[in-house]
matplotlib code that plots the C-alpha trace (Angstrom):
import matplotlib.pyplot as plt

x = [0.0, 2.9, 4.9, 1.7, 1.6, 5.3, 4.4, 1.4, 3.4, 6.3, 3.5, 2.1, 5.3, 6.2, 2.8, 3.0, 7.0, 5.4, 2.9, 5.1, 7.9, 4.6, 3.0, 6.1, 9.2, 8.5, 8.4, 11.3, 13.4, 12.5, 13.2, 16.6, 17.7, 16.6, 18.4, 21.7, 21.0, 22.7, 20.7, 23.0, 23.4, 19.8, 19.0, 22.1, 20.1, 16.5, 17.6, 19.6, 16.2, 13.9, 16.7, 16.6, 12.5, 12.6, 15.2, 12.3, 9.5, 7.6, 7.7, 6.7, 4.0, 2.4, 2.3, -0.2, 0.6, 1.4, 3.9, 5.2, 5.7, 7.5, 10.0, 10.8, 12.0, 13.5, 15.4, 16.1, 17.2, 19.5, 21.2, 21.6, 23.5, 25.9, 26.8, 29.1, 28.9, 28.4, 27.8, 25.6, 21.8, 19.9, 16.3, 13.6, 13.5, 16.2, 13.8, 11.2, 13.8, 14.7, 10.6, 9.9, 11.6, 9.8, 11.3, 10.6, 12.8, 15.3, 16.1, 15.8, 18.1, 21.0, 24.4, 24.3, 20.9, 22.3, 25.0, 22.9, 20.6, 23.5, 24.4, 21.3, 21.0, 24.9, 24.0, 20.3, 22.3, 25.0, 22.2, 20.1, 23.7, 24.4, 21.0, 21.1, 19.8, 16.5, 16.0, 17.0, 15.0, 11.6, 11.8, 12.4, 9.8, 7.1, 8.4, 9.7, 7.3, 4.5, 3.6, 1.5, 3.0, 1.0, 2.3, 5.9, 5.3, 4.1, 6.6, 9.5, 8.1, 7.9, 4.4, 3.2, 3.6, 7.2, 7.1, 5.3, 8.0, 10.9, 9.4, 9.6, 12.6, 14.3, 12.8, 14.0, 17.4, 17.7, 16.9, 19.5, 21.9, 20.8, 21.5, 24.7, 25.7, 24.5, 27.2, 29.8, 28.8, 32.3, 32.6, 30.1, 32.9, 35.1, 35.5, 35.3, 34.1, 30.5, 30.1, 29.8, 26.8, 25.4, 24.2, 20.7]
y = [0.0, 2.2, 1.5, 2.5, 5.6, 6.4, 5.3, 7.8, 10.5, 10.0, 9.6, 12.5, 14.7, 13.7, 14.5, 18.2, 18.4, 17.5, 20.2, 22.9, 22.1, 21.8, 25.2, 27.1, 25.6, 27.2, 30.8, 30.5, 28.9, 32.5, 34.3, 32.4, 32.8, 36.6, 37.2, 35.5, 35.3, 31.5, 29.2, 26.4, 28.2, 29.2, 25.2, 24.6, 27.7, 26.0, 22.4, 24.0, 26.0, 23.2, 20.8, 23.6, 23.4, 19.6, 20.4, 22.9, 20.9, 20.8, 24.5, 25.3, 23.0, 24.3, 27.7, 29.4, 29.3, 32.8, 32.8, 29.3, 31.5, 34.1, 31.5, 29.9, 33.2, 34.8, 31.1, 32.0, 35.6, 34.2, 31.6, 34.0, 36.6, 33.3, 33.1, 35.1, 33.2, 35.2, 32.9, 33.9, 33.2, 31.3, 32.8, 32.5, 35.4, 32.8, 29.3, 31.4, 31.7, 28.1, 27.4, 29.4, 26.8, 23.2, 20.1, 19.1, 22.5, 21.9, 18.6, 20.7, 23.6, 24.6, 25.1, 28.7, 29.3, 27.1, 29.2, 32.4, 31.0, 30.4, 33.9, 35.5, 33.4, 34.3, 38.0, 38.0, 35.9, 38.7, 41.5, 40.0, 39.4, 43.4, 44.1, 45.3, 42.6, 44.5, 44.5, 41.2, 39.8, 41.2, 40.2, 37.0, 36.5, 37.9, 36.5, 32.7, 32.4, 34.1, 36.4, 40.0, 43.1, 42.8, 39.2, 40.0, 43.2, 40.7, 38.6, 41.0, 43.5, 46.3, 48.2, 46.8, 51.0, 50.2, 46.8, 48.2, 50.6, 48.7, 46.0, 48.7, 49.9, 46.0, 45.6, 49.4, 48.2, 45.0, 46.4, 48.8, 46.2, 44.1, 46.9, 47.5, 43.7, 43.4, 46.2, 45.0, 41.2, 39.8, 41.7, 38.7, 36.4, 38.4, 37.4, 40.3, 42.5, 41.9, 40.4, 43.8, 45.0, 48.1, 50.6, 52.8]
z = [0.0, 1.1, -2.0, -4.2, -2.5, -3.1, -7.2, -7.2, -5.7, -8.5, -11.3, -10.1, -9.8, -13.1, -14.7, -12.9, -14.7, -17.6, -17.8, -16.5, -19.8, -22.3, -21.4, -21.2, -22.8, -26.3, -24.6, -22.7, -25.6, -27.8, -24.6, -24.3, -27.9, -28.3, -25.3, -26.1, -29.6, -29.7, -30.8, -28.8, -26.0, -25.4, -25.9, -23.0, -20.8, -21.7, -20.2, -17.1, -16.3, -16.5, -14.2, -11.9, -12.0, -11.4, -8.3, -7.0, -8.8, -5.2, -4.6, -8.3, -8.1, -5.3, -6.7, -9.1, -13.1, -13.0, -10.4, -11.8, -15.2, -12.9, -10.9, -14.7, -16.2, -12.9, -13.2, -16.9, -16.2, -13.5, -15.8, -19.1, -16.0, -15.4, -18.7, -20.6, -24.2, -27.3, -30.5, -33.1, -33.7, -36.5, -36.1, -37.6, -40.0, -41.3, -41.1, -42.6, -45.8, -45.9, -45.3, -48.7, -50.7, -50.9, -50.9, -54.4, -54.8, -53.0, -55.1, -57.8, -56.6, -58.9, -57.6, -58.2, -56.1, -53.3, -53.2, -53.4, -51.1, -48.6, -48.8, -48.3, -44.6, -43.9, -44.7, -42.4, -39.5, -39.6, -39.8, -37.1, -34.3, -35.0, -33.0, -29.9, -26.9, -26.4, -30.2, -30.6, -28.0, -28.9, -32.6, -31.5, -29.4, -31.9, -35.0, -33.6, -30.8, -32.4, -29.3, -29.5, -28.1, -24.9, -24.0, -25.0, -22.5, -19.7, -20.2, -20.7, -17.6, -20.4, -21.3, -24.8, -26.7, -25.8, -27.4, -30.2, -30.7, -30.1, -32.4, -35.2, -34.6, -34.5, -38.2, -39.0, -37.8, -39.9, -42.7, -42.6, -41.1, -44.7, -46.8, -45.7, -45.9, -49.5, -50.3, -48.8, -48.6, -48.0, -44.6, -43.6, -43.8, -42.2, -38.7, -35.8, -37.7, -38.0, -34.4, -33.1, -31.3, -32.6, -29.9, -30.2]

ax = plt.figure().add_subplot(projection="3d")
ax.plot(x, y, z, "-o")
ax.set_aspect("equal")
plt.show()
């Protein structure tokens, strides 16, 4: 009877784990990337926050789904503070590129448009690293995780005119980032000299 208990306890502890990492994983992954704008690193930052929610799974679980949305990015804030990493992001302005082209396509790609095709994701990767963090991270969050203004301003702490706005500005900023990468494409490959952040 005991040992049925203990089984019910586990089942039910893993059941509450499971439905913490399904409501909110895909959130805190776009949170992750925009704000480290790695894809790898965010994935390494995603797995250490949802350990750390399995080492507190019996606090979490006794609180309500807001505040379990607020321990789960606090965690994540926390974590991207601990890291100091700086690699580059494949977003999904990027995905949304390779997405246009369908598979029967891509079998029937030529050389040359593989190439170009290449180029054009080297150039938007390098466009999208140059913008600043708060940039970065709510583009990310509205174009990868699909969120509205007002959820990325819940989420973020920031009111949604500001998200709005900065919104706006990030697609301002990359297409000006773009059009100076198509004139001088080979700085792309250059390295140091496109990793730069570009300040407001």
């Amino acid at each position: 009877m005991a040992w049925a208990s203990v089984n019910n306890r586990a089942d039910d502890r893993e059941a509450g784990f499971d439905g913490l990492y399904d409501e909110h994983q895909r959130t805190l992954h776009a949170f992750l990337l925009g704000r480290t704008g790695d894809p790898e690193v965010a994935l390494d930052l995603l797995q250490e926050a949802f350990v750390r929610a399995w080492r507190n799974l019996d606090l979490l679980l006794a609180l309500a789904p807001a505040q379990q949305r607020a321990w789960l990015f606090s965690a994540a804030r926390n974590l991207i503070i601990d890291q100091h990493r700086g690699r580059a992001t494949r977003t999904a302005a990027q995905n949304a590129l390779v997405a246009t082209i369908g598979p029967d396509e891509q079998l029937a790609e030529s050389p040359e448009r593989i190439v170009e095709r290449e180029r054009d994701l080297r150039l938007i990767d390098e466009a999208i690293r140059r913008l600043p963090e708060p940039l970065r991270t709510v583009l990310v969050l509205q174009v990868l995780d699909e969120r509205t203004s007002a959820e990325i301003g819940e989420l973020l702490d920031r009111p949604a005119g500001t998200v709005r706005y900065q919104i706006s500005q990030a697609r301002k900023r990359l297409a000006e980032e773009l059009r100076l990468l198509e004139a001088a494409p080979d700085l792309a490959l250059q390295p140091g000299l496109m990793h730069q952040e570009v300040r407001p």
